[in-house]
C-alpha positions, 0 to 999 in steps of 0.5 A: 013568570012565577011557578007554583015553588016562588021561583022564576021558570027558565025559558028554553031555545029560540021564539018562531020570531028570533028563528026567523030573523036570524034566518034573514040575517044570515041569508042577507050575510050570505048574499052579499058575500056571493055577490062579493065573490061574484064581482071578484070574478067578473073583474079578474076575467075582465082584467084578463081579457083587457091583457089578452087584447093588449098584449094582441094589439101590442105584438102586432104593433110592434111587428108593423114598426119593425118591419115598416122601419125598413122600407125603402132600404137600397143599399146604393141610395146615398152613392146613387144621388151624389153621383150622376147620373142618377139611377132611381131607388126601386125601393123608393115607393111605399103606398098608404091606403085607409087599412093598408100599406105596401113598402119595399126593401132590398134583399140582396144587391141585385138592384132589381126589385123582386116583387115576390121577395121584396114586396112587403105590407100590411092590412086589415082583412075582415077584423084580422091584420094580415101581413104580404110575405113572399107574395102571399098575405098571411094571417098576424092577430086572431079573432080567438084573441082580438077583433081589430077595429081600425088600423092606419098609417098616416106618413108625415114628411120632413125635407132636410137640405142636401146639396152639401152632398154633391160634387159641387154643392148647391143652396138649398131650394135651388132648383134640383138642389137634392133633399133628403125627406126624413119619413115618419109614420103614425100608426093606430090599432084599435080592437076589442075582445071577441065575446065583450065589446065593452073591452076596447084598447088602442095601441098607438106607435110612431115609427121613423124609417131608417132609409131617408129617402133624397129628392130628387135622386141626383145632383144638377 
């Protein structure tokens, strides 16, 4: 467009229509990098929960295995079933419930057991594990933290010959020929974060008893 003078006139600043676009644009630039940020939110706490109800399960795992690893302790069983006659461990019986197991292991050398202080076990109670200690069932995992979902024991059993213990040793399968059962268990946790059920984690563990139980508690 030519002015009167035969020169070219300057256009100044931005038509409605560039304004608007650039205004689009930038909201759209905007937007995404919101959305951006807000998915970096939303994972870091997921991420956070995920550890938190990991670590939960993990602990209570572990102490399970731990204090499950010496059932049955009697601190006479060996000189017990290779000697008659023979005196029964009162350690001996560990009961596995669907939730639950109950054990036993000595505290001191009495030979009695002492349900009060040597009764032990875990369960799960109303999405909590709780554990028996000095009679009383006391809380491990909180709600605050995990909601535990499942949680069992499954015992497997292993005989492994022991007559070549006794005074006069015997063949393995003769009858009343001892044996000791090496014990196994497998234990399964599973929970998930108390707010978002979306975030599920399983601690699986298998735990060996150190105290082989012997079948049958003497020699023939």
């Amino acid at each position: 467009m030519l002015n009167k003078g035969g020169t070219r006139g300057r256009q100044s600043g931005l038509s409605l229509v560039e304004l608007l676009v650039g205004a689009a644009i930038g909201l759209f630039l905007v937007g995404g990098a919101t959305k951006l940020f807000i998915d970096t939110l939303d994972d870091s706490r997921r991420l956070i929960i995920e550890t938190r109800v990991n670590q939960d399960l993990r602990a209570a795992s572990d102490l399970v295995a731990r204090d499950l690893r010496r059932a049955g302790y009697w601190p006479n069983a060996l000189q017990a079933a290779v000697q008659p006659p023979g005196v029964l461990n009162p350690y001996s019986t560990t009961s596995v419930a669907p939730g639950e197991v109950l054990y036993a292991y000595a505290r001191d050398g009495d030979n009695a057991l002492n349900a009060a202080t040597e009764q032990f076990g875990f369960q799960l109670d109303g999405n909590v594990i709780r554990v028996l200690n000095g009679g009383t069932w006391q809380q491990v995992t909180d709600l605050q933290s995990v909601v535990v979902t499942q949680f069992s024991i499954s015992p497997i059993t292993r005989l492994e010959p022991a007559g070549h213990l006794c005074p006069t040793p015997c063949a393995a399968g003769t009858a009343g020929c001892p044996a000791v059962a090496v014990r196994r268990y497998d234990i399964v946790m599973t929970g998930h974060a108390p707010n978002d059920t979306r975030v599920v984690r399983q601690i699986s563990e298998s735990v060996r008893l150190r105290n082989d139980e012997v079948q049958p508690a003497s020699c023939p």
